[in-house]
C-alpha positions as CSV (number, residue, x, y, z in Angstrom):
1,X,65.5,74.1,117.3
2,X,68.8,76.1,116.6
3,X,70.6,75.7,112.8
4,X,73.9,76.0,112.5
5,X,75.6,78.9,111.0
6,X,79.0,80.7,111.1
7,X,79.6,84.1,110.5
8,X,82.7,84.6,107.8
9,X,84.8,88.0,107.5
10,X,86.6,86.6,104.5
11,X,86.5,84.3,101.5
12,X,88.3,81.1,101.4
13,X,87.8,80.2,97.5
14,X,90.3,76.6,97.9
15,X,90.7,76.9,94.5
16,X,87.1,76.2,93.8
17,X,85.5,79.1,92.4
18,X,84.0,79.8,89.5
19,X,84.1,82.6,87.1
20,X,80.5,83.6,85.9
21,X,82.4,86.5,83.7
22,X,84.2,89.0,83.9
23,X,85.0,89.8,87.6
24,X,82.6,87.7,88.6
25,X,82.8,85.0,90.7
26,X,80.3,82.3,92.5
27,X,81.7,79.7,94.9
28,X,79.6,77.0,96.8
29,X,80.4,76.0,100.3
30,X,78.8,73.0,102.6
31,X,77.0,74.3,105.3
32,X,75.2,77.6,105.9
33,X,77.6,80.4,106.0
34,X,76.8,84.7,106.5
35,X,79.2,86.8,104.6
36,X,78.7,90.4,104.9
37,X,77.0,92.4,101.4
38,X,78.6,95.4,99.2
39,X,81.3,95.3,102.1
40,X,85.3,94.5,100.9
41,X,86.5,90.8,102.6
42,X,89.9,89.7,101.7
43,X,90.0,86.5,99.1
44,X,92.6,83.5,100.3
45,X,92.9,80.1,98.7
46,X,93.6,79.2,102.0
47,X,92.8,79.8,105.6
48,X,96.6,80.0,106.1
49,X,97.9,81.6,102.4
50,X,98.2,85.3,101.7
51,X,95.3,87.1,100.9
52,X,95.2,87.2,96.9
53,X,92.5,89.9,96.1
54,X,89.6,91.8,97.3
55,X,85.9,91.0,96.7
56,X,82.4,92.4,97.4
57,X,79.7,89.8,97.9
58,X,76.9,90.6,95.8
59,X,74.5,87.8,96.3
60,X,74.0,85.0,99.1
61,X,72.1,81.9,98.7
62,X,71.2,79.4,101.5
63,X,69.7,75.6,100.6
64,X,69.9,72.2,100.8
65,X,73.0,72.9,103.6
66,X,74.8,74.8,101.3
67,X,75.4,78.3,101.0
68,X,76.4,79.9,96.9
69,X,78.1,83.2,97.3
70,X,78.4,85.2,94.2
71,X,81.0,87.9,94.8
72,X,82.3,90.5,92.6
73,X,86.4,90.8,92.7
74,X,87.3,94.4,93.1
75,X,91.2,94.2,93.9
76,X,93.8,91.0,92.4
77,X,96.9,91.3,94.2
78,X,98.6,88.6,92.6
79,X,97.7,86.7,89.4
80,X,97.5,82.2,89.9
């Protein structure tokens, strides 16, 4: 039996991220989702919205059908 997973090459945040401090971030999403580690991904609100920073994923949790991704913003291209 398969589980269902989808690969991501960016982070959609949708406004519900969490700052752990500094430039830290973690953001839970439903589902189980793979985002590359220590590589740069672009950071939208949105799908459709302007890319708003950079961010390196420094830790990835799966459980329960949710996946925590604790990323580490490196670049802010625009401020909220």
């Amino acid at each position: 039996m398969g589980m269902p997973m989808e690969l991501q090459t960016l982070i959609v945040t949708k406004g519900k991220e969490q700052r752990v401090q500094g430039n830290l971030f973690v953001l839970e999403k439903e589902g189980y989702r793979l985002y590359p580690l220590d590589v740069p991904l672009e950071v939208r609100r949105t799908l459709q919205s302007e890319a708003s920073g950079i961010a390196v994923v420094r830790k990835l949790e799966w459980e329960d059908n949710k996946t925590t991704v604790t990323y580490e913003l490196v670049s802010l291209y625009s401020t909220n």
